[in-house]
C-alpha positions as CSV (number, residue, x, y, z in Angstrom):
1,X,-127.0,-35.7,68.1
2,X,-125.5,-33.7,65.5
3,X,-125.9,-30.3,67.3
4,X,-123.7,-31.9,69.8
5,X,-120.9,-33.9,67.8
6,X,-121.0,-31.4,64.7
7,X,-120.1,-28.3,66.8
8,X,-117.9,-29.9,68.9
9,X,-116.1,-30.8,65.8
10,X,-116.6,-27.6,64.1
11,X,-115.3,-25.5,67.2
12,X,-111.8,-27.7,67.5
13,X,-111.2,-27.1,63.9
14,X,-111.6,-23.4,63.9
15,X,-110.2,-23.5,67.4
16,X,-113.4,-21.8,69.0
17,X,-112.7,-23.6,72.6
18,X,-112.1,-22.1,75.8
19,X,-114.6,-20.4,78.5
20,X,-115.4,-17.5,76.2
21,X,-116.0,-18.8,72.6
22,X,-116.0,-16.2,69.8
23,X,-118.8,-17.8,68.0
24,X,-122.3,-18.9,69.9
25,X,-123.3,-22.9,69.6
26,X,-127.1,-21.7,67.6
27,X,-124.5,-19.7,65.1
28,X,-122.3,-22.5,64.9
29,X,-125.3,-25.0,64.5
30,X,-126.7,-22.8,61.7
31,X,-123.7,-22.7,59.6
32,X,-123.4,-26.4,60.3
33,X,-127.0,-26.5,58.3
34,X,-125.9,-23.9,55.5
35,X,-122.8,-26.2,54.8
36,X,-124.7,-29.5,55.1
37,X,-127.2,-28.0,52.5
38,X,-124.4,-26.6,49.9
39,X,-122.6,-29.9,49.9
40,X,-125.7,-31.9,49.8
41,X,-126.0,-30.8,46.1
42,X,-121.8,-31.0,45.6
43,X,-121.3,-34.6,47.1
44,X,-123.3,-38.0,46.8
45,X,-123.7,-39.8,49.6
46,X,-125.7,-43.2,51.3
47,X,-128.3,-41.1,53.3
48,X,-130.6,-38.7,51.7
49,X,-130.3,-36.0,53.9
50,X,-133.4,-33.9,54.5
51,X,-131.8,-30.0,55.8
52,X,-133.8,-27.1,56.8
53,X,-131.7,-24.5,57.3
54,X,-135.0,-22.1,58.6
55,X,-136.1,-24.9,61.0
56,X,-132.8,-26.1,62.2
57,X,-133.6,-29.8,61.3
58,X,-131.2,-32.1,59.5
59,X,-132.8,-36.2,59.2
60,X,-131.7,-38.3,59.6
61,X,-129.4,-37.3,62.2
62,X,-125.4,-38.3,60.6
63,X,-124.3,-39.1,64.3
64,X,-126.5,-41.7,65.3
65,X,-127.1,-45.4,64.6
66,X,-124.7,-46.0,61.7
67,X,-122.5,-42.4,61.6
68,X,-122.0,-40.9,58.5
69,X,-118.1,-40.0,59.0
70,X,-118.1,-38.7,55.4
71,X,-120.7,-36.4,55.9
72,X,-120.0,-35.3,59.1
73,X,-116.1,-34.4,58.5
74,X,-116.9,-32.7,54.5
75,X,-119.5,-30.4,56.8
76,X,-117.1,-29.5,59.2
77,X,-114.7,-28.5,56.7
78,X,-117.3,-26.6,54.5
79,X,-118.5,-24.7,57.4
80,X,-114.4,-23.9,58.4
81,X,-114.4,-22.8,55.2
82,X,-117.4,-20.3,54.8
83,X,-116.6,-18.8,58.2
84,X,-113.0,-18.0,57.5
85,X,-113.9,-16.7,54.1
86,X,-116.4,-14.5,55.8
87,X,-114.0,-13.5,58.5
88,X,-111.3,-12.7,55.7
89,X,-114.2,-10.7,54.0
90,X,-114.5,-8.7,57.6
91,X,-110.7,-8.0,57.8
92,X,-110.1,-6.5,54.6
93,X,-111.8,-3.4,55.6
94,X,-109.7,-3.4,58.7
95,X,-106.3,-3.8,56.8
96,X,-105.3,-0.1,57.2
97,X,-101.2,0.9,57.1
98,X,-100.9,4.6,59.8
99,X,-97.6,6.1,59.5
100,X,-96.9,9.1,61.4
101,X,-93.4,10.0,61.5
102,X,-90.6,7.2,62.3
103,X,-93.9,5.4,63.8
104,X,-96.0,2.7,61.4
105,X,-99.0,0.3,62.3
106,X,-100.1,-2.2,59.8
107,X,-102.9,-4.7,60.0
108,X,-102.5,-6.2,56.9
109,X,-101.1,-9.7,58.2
110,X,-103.8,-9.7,60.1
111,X,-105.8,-9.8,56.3
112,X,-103.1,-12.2,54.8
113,X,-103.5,-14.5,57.8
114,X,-106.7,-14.8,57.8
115,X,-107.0,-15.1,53.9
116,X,-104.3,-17.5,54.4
117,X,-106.6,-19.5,57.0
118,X,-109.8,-19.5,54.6
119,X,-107.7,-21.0,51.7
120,X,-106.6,-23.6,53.5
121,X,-109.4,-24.9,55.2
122,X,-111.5,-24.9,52.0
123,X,-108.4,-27.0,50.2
124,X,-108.8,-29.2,52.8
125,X,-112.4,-29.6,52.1
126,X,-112.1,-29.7,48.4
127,X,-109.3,-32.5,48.7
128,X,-111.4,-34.3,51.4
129,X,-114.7,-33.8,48.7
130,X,-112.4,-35.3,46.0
131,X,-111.4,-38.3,48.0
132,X,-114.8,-39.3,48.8
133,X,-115.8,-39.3,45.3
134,X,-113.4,-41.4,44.4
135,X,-114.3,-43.9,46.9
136,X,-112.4,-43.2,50.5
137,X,-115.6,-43.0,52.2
138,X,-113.7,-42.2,55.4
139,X,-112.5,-39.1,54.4
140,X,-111.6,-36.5,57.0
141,X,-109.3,-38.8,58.7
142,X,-106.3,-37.7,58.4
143,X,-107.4,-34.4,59.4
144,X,-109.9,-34.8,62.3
145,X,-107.4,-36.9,63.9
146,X,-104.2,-39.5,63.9
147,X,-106.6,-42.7,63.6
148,X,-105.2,-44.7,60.8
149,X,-102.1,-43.0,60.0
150,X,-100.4,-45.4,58.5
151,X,-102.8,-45.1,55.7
152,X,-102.5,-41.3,55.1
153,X,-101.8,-41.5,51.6
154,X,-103.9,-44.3,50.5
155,X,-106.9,-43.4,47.8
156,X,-108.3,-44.8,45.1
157,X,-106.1,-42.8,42.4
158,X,-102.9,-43.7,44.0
159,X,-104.0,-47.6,44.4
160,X,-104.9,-47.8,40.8
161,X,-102.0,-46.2,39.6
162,X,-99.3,-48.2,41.6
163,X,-98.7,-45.7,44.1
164,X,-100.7,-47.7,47.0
């Protein structure tokens, strides 16, 4: 089931483990939905996928049967990517600088990192997007995990231009 795979996924990559996760498995499972349906109109892919984000469906289900890799890794990463963005947002009204004398508190790297987080994980998605619509459709593989390695830098644009 997808509310099973999916969020396992989702909390490794945002590193949500642990005995006291920071974010629920129904808010997790809902952003799952809102990135399936935003990519659903970015990406082409073999299943016609049905979302209702209000319901909490999504048919057919990507992680039975014949699994939907493609899907399931671009969702992960979209939904990294809209919940660091909206964790960024959160922190920027926290980055405050207090000086009082010789003493100084800043928790503006706290803003950078996180803005640094957000960017990355939605490059990661946009190169990951990009590779599946030039035909890899196992994208996600070099960054769910070290299956395949030795064809990390394969795609389509390096093969037909003599870098494969």
């Amino acid at each position: 089931m997808w509310q099973v795979e999916g969020i396992i996924m989702l909390r490794h990559i945002i590193d949500d483990l642990g005995d006291s996760p920071t974010y629920s498995d129904s808010r997790l499972e809902e952003l799952f939905l809102v990135a399936a349906q935003l990519i659903k109109f970015d990406v082409n892919f073999t299943n016609d996928y049905t979302i209702d984000v209000d319901a909490g469906t999504l048919s057919p289900d990507p992680t039975t049967s014949t699994k939907d890799y493609a899907f399931i890794s671009l969702v992960c990463l979209k939904a990294a990517c809209i919940l660091q963005r909206a964790d960024a947002r959160t922190s920027a009204g926290q980055a405050i600088d207090i000086r009082d004398g010789r003493s100084a508190i800043s928790l503006k790297g706290v803003f950078a990192g996180k803005i640094a987080m957000a960017k990355s994980y939605c490059e990661a998605y946009e190169k990951a997007k990009l590779e599946h619509t030039l035909g890899n459709l196992v994208v996600g593989r070099a960054i769910m995990g070290p299956i395949a390695s030795e064809d990390l830098n394969w795609s389509p644009y390096n093969y037909y231009n003599g870098r494969g």
